[in-house]
ROFISE-172459 format. One line per 4 residues: number of its first residue (from 1); for each residue z, y, x of C-alpha. Coordinates in Angstrom, 2 decimals. Layout:
ROFISE-172459
NUM	Z,Y,X; ...
END
This chain:
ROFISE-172459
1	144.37,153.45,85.28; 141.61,155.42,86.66; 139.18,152.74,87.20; 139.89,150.17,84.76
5	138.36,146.46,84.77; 137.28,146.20,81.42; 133.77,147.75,80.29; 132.68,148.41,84.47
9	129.93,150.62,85.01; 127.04,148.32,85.79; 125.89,150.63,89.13; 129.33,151.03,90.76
13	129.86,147.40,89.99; 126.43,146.74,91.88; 127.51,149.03,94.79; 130.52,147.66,94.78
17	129.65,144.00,95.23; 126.98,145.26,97.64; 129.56,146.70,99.93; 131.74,143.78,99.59
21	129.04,141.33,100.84; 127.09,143.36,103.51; 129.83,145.52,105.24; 132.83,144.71,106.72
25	134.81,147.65,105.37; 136.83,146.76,102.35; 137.65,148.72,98.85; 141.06,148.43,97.31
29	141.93,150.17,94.20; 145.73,151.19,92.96; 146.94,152.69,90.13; 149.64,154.88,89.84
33	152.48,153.12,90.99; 150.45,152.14,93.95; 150.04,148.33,92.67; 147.05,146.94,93.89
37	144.48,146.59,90.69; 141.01,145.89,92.09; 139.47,145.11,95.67; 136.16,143.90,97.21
41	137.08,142.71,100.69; 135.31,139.84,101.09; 134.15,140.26,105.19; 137.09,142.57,105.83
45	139.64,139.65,104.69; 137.73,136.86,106.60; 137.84,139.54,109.85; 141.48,139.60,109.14
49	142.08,135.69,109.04; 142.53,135.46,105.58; 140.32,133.20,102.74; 137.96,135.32,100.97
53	138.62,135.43,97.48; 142.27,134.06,97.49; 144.10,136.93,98.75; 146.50,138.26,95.54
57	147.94,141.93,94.56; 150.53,141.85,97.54; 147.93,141.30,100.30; 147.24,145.17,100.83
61	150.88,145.63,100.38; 151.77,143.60,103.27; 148.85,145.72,105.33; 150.85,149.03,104.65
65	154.17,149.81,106.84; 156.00,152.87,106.07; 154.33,155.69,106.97; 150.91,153.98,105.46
69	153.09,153.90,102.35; 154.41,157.17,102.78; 150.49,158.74,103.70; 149.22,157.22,100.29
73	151.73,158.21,97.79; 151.37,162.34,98.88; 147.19,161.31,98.69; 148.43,160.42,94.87
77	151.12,163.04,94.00; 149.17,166.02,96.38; 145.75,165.14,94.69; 144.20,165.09,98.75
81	142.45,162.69,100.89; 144.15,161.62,104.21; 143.45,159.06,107.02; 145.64,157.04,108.89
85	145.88,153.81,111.35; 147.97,150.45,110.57; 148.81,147.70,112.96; 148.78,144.41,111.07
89	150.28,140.72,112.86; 149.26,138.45,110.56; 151.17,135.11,110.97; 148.74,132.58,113.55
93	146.15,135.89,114.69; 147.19,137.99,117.04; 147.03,141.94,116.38; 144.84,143.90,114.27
97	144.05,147.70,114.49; 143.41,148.97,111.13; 142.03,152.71,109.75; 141.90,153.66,106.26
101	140.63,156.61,104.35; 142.64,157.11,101.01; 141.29,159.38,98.11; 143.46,160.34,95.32
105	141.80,159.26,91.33; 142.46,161.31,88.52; 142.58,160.26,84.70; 140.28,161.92,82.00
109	142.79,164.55,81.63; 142.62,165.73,85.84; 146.10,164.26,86.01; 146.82,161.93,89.29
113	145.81,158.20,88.25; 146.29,156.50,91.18; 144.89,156.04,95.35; 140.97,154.56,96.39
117	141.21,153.27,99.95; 138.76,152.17,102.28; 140.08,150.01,105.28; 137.97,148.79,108.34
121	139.23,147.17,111.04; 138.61,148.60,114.20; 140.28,146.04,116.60; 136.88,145.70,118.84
125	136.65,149.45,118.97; 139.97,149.89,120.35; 139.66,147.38,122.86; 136.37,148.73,124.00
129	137.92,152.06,124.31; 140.86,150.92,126.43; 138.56,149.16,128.94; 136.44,152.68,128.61
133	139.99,154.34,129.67; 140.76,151.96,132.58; 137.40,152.08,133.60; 137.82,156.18,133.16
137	140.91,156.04,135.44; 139.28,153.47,137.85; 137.44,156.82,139.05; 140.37,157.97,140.61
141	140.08,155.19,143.03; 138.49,155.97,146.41; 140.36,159.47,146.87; 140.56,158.48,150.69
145	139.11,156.59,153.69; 142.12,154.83,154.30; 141.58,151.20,153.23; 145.17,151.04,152.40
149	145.19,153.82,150.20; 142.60,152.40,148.37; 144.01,149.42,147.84; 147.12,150.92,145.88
153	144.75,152.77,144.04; 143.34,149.68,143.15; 146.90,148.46,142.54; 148.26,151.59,140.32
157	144.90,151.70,137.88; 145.23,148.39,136.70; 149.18,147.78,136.73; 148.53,151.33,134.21
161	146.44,149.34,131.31; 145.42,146.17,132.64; 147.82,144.27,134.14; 151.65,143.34,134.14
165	151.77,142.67,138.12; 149.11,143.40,140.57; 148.32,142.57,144.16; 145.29,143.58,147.12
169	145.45,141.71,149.82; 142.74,142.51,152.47; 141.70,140.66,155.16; 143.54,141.85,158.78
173	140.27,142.52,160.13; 138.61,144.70,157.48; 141.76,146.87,158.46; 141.06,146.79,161.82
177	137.55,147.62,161.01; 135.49,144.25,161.87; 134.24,141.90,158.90; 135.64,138.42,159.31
181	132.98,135.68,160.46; 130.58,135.12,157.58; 130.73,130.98,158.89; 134.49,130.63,159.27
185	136.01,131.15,155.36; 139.05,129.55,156.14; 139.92,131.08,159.07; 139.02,134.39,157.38
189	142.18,133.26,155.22; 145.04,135.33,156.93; 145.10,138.38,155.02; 147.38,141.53,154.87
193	149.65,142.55,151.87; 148.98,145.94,151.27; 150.04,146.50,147.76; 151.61,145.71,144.54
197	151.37,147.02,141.05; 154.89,147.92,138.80; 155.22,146.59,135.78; 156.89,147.97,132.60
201	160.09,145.75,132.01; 162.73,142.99,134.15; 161.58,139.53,132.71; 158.67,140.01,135.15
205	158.71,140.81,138.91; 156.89,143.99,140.24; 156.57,142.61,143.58; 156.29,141.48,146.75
209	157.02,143.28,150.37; 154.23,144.69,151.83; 152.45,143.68,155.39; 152.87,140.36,156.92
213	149.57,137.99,156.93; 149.27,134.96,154.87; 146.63,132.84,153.63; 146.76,131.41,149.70
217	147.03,127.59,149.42; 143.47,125.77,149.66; 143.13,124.88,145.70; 143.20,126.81,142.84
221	142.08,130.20,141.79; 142.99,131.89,145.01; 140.51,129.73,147.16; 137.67,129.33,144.65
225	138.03,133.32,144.53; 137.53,133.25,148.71; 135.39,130.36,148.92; 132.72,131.27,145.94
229	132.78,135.35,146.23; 133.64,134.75,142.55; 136.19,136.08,139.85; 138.47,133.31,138.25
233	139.82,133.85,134.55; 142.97,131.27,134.20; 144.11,131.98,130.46; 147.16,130.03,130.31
237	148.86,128.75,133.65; 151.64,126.56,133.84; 154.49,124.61,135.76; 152.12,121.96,136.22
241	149.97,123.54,138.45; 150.30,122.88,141.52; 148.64,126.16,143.49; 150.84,128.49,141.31
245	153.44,126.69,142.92; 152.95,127.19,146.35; 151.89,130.58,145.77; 155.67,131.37,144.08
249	156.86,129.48,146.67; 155.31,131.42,149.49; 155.94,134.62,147.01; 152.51,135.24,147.16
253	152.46,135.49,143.25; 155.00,135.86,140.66; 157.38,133.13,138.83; 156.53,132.88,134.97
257	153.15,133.93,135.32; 151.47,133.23,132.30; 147.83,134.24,132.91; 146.17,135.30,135.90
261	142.40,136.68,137.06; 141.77,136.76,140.43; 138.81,138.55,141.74; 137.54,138.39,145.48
265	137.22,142.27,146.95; 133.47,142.50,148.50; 131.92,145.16,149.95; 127.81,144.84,150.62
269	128.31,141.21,150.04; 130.92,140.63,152.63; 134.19,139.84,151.64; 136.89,142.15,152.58
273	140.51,140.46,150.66; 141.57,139.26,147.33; 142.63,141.47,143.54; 144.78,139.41,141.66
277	146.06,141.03,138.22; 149.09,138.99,136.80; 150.52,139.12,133.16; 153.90,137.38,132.31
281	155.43,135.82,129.18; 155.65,138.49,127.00; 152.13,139.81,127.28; 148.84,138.32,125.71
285	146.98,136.39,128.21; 143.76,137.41,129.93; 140.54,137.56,127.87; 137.08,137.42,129.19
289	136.76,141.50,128.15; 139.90,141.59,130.61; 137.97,139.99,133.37; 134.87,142.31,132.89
293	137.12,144.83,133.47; 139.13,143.86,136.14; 135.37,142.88,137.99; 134.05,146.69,136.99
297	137.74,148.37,138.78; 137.44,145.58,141.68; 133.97,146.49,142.11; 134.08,150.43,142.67
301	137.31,149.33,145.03; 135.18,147.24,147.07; 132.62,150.04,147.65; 135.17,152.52,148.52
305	137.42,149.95,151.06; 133.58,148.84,152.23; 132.88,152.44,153.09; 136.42,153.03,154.51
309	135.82,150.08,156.62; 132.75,151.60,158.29; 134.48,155.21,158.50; 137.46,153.23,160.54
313	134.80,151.37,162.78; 133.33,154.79,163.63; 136.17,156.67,164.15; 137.64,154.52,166.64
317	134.42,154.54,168.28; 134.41,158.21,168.52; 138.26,158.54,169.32; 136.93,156.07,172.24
321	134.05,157.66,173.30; 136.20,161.02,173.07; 138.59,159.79,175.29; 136.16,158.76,178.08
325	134.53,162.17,177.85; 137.57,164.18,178.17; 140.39,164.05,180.70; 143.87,163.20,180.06
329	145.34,166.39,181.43; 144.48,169.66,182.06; 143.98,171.28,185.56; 145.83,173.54,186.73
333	145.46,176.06,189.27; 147.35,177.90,191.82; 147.15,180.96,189.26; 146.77,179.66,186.13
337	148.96,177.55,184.02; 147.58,175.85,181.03; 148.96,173.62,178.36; 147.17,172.15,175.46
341	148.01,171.52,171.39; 145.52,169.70,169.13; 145.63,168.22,165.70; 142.61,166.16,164.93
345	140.77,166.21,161.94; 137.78,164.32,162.24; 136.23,166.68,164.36; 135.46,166.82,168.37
349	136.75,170.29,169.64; 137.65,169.99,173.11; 138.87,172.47,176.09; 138.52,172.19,179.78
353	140.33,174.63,182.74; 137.81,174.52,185.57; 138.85,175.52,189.11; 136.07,178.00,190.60
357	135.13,179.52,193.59; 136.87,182.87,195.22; 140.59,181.49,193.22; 139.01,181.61,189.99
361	139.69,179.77,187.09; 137.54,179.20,184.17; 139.31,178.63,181.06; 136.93,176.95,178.30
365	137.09,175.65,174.26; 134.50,174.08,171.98; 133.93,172.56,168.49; 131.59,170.66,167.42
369	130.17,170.68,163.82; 129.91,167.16,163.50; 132.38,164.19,162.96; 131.97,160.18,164.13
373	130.54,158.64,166.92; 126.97,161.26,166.46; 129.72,164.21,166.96; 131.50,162.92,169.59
377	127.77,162.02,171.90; 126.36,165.94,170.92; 130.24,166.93,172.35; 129.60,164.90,175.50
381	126.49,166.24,176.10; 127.50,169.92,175.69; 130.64,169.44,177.51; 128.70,167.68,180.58
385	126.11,170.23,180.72; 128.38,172.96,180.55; 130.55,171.37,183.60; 127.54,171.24,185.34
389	126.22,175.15,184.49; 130.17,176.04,185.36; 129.73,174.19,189.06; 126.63,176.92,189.80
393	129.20,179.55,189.38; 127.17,181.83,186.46; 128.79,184.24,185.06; 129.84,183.64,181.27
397	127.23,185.13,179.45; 124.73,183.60,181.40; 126.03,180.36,181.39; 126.55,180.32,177.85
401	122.56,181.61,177.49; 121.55,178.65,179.73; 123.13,176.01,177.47; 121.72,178.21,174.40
405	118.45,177.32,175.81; 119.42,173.44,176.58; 120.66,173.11,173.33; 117.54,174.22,171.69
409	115.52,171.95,173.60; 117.71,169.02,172.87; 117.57,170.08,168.93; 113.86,169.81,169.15
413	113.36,166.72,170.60; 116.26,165.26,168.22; 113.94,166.56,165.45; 110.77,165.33,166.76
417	112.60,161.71,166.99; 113.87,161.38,164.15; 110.85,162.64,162.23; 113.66,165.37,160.06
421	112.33,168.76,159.00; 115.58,170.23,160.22; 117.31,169.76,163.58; 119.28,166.74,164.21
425	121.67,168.66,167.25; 124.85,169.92,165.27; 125.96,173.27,165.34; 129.15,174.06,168.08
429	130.85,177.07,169.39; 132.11,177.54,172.15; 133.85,180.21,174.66; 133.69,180.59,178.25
433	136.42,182.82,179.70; 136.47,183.26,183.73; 140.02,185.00,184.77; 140.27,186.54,188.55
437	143.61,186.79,190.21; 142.23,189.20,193.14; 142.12,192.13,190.19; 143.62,190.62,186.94
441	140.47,190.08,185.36; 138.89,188.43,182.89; 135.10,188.17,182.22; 133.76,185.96,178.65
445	131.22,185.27,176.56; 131.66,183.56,172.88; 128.63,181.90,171.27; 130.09,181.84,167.74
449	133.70,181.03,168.93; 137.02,183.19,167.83; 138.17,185.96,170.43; 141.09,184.60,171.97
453	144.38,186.09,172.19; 145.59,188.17,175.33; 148.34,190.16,176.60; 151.72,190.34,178.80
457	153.41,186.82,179.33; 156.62,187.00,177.47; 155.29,190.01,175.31; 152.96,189.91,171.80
461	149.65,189.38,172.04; 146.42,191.11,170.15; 142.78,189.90,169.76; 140.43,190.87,173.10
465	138.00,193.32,171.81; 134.70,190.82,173.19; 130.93,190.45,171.44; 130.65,186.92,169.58
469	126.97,185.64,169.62; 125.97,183.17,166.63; 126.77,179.32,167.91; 124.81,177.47,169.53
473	122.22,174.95,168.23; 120.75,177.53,166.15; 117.58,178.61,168.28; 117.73,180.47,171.93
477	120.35,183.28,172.16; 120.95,185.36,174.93; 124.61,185.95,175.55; 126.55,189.09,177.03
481	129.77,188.49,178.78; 132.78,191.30,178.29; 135.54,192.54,180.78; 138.82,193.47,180.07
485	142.22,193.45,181.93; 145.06,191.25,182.09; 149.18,192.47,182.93; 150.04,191.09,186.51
489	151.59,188.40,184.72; 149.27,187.72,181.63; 148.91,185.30,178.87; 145.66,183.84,176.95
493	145.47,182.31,173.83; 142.19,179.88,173.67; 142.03,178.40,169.74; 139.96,176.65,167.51
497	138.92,178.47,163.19; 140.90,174.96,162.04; 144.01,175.88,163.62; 144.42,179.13,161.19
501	143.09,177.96,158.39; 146.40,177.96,157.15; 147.40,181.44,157.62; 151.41,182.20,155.73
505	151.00,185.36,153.39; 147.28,186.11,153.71; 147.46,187.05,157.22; 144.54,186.94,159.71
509	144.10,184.26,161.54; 144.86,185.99,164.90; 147.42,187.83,163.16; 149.33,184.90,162.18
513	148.81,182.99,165.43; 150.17,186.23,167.63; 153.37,186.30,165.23; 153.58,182.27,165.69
517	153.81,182.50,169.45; 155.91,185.59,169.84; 158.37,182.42,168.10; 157.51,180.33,170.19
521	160.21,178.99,173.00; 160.39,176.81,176.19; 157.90,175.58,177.91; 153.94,175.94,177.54
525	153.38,172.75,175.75; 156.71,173.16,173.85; 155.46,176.40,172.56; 151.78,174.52,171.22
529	153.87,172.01,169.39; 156.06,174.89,167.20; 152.65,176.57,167.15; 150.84,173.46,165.57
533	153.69,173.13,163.29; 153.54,176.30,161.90; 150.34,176.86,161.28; 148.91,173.64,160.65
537	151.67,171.79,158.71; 149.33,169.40,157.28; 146.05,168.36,158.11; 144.00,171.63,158.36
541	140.24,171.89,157.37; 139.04,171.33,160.80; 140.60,169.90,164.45; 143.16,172.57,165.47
545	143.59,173.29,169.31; 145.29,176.24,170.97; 145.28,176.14,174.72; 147.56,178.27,176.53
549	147.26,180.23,179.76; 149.89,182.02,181.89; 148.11,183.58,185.02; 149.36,184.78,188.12
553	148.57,187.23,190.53; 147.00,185.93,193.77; 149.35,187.50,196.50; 147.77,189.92,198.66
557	149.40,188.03,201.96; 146.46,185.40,200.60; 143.69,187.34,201.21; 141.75,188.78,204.37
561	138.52,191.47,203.87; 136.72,193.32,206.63; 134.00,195.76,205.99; 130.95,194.78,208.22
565	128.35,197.03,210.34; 124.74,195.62,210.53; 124.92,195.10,213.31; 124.39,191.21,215.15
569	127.11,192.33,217.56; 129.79,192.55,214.80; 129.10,188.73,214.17; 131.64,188.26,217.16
573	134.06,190.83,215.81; 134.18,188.67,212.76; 134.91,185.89,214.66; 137.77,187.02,216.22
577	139.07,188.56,212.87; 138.96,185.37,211.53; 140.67,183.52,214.19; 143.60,185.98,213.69
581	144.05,185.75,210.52; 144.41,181.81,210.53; 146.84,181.79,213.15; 149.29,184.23,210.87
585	148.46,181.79,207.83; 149.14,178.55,210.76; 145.82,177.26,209.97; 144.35,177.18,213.41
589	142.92,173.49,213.04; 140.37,175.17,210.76; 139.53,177.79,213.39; 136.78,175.99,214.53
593	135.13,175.11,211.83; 135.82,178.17,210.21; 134.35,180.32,213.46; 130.83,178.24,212.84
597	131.05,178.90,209.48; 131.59,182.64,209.72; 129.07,183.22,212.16; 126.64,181.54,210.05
601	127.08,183.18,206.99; 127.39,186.81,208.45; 124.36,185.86,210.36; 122.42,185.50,207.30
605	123.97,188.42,205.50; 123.06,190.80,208.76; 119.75,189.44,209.12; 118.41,188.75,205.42
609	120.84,190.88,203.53; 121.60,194.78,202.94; 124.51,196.88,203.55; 127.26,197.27,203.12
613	128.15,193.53,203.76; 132.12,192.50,203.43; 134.11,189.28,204.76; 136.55,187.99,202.69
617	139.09,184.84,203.45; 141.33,183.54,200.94; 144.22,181.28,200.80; 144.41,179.20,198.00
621	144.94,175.25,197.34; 141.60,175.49,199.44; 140.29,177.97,202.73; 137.62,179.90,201.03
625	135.35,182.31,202.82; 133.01,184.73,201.43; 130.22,187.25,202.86; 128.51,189.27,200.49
629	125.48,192.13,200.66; 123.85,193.72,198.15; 120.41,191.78,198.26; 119.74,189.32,195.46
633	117.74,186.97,197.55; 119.68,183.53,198.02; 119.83,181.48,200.63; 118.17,177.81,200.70
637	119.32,174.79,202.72; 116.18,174.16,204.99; 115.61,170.63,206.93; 114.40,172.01,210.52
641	111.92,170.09,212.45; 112.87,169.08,215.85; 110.52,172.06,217.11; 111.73,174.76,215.28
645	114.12,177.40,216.90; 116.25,178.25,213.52; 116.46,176.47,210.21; 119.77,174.61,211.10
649	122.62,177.18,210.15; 122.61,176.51,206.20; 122.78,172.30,207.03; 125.35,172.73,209.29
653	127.33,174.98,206.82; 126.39,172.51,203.60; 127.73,169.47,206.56; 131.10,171.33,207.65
657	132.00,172.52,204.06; 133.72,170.92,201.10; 131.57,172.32,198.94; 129.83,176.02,199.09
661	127.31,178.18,197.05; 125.81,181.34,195.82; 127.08,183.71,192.94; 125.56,186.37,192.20
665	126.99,189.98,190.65; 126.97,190.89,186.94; 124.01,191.59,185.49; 123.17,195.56,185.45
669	124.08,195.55,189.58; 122.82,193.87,192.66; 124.18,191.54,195.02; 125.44,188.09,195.74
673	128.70,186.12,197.01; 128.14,183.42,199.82; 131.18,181.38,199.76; 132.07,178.31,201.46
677	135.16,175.85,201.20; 137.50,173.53,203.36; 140.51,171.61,202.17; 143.52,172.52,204.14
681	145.52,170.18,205.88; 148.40,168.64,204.44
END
């Protein structure tokens, strides 16, 4: 034997007994049949359930299965150490997790005398490290903002380690984004199904169907849970309880349910629904290290569905406020076309087609960098004062200079309110394209926004070659608008960065939304639906919105223009013109008007203006007239006295008009448009 018990060595004896009385790892001896010779166990074997000091030779044979066995005899014949685990069920304790160390012994002679082993029992350890793991894959919970989600997050964590059968049932208002009434518990009771946990095994039901509300019967567990804001621990349920009853009955909770915890879901101390994690039969009930746990996963749930909660509330605030500030349809004109694609994604981008003076139509799309109800007021507030900048008839890169500067004003008092160091006013972009069917034009601006697309209708479109100023909300910008050319029959492509973030193969963005359309069939909005669905299959990293444009020549039958002398006399000439030309279009119940109108504005043109001064009258969905000159002074409506011999022409034209104004020529030349309106009779 290589430690034999006569003659022991008075140290190792003393070390010996000292580990045997102060440490709970125990020292078993074998010789070299592996027959247990010597041990010191004492706090190991009273760990283990067992008396101290009765336990015989067999005891440490009845700890080893067969590959413990196995691991000790090659630590004897091999001569090296080795460590392994055991699982021991002692009969009355429930489970043990064991490690030992074995170290082979030699005799005097070097030759293999038999196994040392050290054994500590490292039940707690394990246990603590499994709660560690649950709590480690508890992180994964909150991935989304959708409460449901969350919940079989919830659900899926603990049905993995914790629990046989688990359930989330949250209240019908958290998912509607309102907390229930803090005074009225029990009608706070009907609650939502919205998931279940899947247990390992058939003796024990996985679930339950999902949705429907239901409340839990008004004893027990369940309504201690709701009623206290507290976790319940029942160890050991049974047939004789009554609640577990009525819960089977309703199938709110599982037949054979052994032992239950139930812990109320809260989020800043309001309760938001009920976790309940079920074990059946043939699983070990609930301990309170189980309920710590299940309170620690519940817990981080509760935040997440809490924050979820608020994102829901705000978001269908926003989607509210978004769909007061922007129409349901698009306008169209009498040469333009539009149709409109979009694919939210938490964002407010937004696109307008704006009927202008002279048969114009301003085509329009922005994006705001900000999501929730604060995104959706900034959007408003651009959107409104760019409506209102569009009404004065500036030319794009004027306009879009104008709101540069209103932007920047409203950043600065944002930042002076709210105390920041940076401005509060998000970031947008935003383009402003103005297309004119008297010459196929197109004149835009971009303050940070992607050059749309623009070619033949029917044929492939390419990028318009335009300058793009930085966004706006930055700091004051001045803008410059571009000109290009459109086919007779021409198509734009207005679109948002989010709708090619997904571009197939690496392509550009505009490259992959020209080959998308060019796929495109049918109709205008049939074409922004094959669109979206090709290039933003999922949700893309920001809102995606493509509006479309066919535009159409204005036909020249439409339109009137007369060169004009300076001369007062020609005021008549004009007159007459004009009275000719709306009795070939069968307009004469204008004439009148129109006549008082004309001599007005050519008046002012002869008098105040300079040469060479033109008269324009165009047929549209409205009767639009136009004088212009080259002067750049503009006309002011003036309220005469009852004296005064003149003052009275502007009023009467502001009186007889549906609406009129000034717009004045690109910048780099001189001159300005007088134009003046009347709806035409049905």
């Amino acid at each position: 034997m290589a430690v034999p018990d006569e003659n022991p060595d008075p140290l190792a004896e003393a070390l010996l007994h000292t580990l045997a009385s102060q440490s709970s790892m125990g020292l078993f001896l074998f010789d070299d049949g592996l027959d247990l010779v010597r041990y010191h166990a004492d706090q190991l074997l009273t760990a283990l359930g067992e008396e101290a000091g009765k336990a015989d030779r067999t005891l440490f044979r009845e700890l080893l299965d067969d590959d413990a066995r196995h691991l000790m005899r090659k630590v004897r014949d091999d001569l090296e150490a080795r460590h392994g685990y055991v699982t021991w069920r002692p009969e009355g304790h429930g489970e043990r997790e064991l490690s030992f160390a074995a170290l082979p012994l030699r005799d005097p002679d070097g030759r293999p005398g038999g196994v040392a082993a050290a054994v500590v029992d490292i039940t707690g350890e394990i246990d603590a490290f499994s709660r560690y793991d649950t709590l480690q894959r508890g992180d994964a919970i909150g991935s989304s903002l959708d409460v449901a989600r969350i919940a079989q997050e919830l659900a899926d964590t603990a049905a993995l380690r914790l629990a046989d059968t688990v359930t989330v049932d949250v209240l019908d208002s958290v998912l509607q984004g309102r907390l229930p009434h803090p005074g009225h518990v029990r009608e706070n009771l009907l609650v939502r199904r919205i998931s279940a946990g899947v247990p390992e095994g058939e003796r024990f039901p996985a679930a339950f169907p999902l949705g429907g509300r239901h409340g839990f019967p008004h004893a027990g567990p369940f309504a201690r849970a709701l009623d206290e804001r507290r976790s319940q621990l029942v160890r050991e349920a049974g047939d004789d309880d009554r609640w577990l009853a009525l819960a089977v009955e309703r199938g709110l909770a599982p037949p054979a349910t052994r032992s239950l915890i139930v812990v109320p879901l809260t989020g800043r101390g309001a309760l938001l629904g009920l976790a309940t994690f079920y074990r059946g039969p043939d699983s070990e009930p609930f301990s309170r290290k189980d309920l710590a746990t299940a309170d620690a996963l519940v817990q981080r749930a509760g935040a997440v569905a809490d924050n979820a909660r608020l994102y829901t509330v705000e978001r269908a605030a926003a989607q509210l406020l978004r769909h007061r500030l922007i129409p349901g349809a698009l306008k169209s004109t009498a040469t333009v076309q539009s149709a409109e694609g979009y694919v939210a994604n938490g964002g407010h981008a937004w696109c307008e087609v704006v009927a202008l003076p002279g048969a114009r139509t301003a085509l329009v799309v922005g994006d705001i960098a900000a999501s929730g109800v604060r995104g959706a007021a900034h959007m408003g507030q651009l959107r409104a004062s760019l409506l209102a900048l569009a009404e004065a008839d500036l030319e794009p890169g004027e306009l879009l200079s104008r709101l540069a500067a209103l932007t920047s004003r409203l950043s600065a008092q944002d930042k002076d309110a709210s105390g920041q160091g940076e401005s509060a006013f998000p970031l947008a972009t935003c383009l402003y394209l103005v297309y004119d069917p008297l010459d196929h034009s197109c004149v835009v601006a971009s303050a940070g926004h992607p050059a749309p697309l623009c070619g033949e209708a029917g044929g492939e479109l390419g990028s318009a070659a335009i300058e793009i100023g930085p966004p706006l909300g930055v700091e004051y910008h001045a803008y410059e608008s571009t000109r290009f050319s459109l086919p007779e029959h021409g198509e734009l492509a207005l679109y948002t960065d989010g709708l090619t973030s997904v571009r197939p193969g690496g392509q550009s963005g505009p490259v992959a939304l020209a080959q998308a359309l060019a796929s495109a069939r049918g109709s205008l909005e049939e074409q922004c639906d094959q669109v979206l669905d090709a290039l933003a299959p999922q949700r893309p990293t920001g809102d995606a919105l493509l509006l479309l444009a066919r535009t159409h020549p204005l036909p020249p039958s439409d339109v009137a223009a007369w060169e004009l002398d300076s001369d007062p006399r020609g005021v008549a000439t004009a007159r007459k013109d004009c009275s000719r030309q709306l009795a070939e279009w069968g307009l004469t119940d204008l004439t009148f008007t129109t006549e008082l109108m004309v001599s007005e504005m050519v008046t002012n043109a002869v008098r105040y203006g300079k040469p060479p001064i033109r008269l324009r009258l165009i047929r549209d969905r409205s009767l639009i007239c136009e004088t212009h000159d080259t002067s750049s002074s503009a006309p002011h409506v003036r309220h005469a006295a009852s004296g005064d011999e003149g003052g009275r022409g502007l009023f009467m034209l502001s009186q007889m008009a549906a609406r009129w104004g000034v717009r004045f020529d690109p910048q780099g030349t001189t001159g300005k448009t007088v134009w003046a309106e009347q709806e035409i009779p049905e």
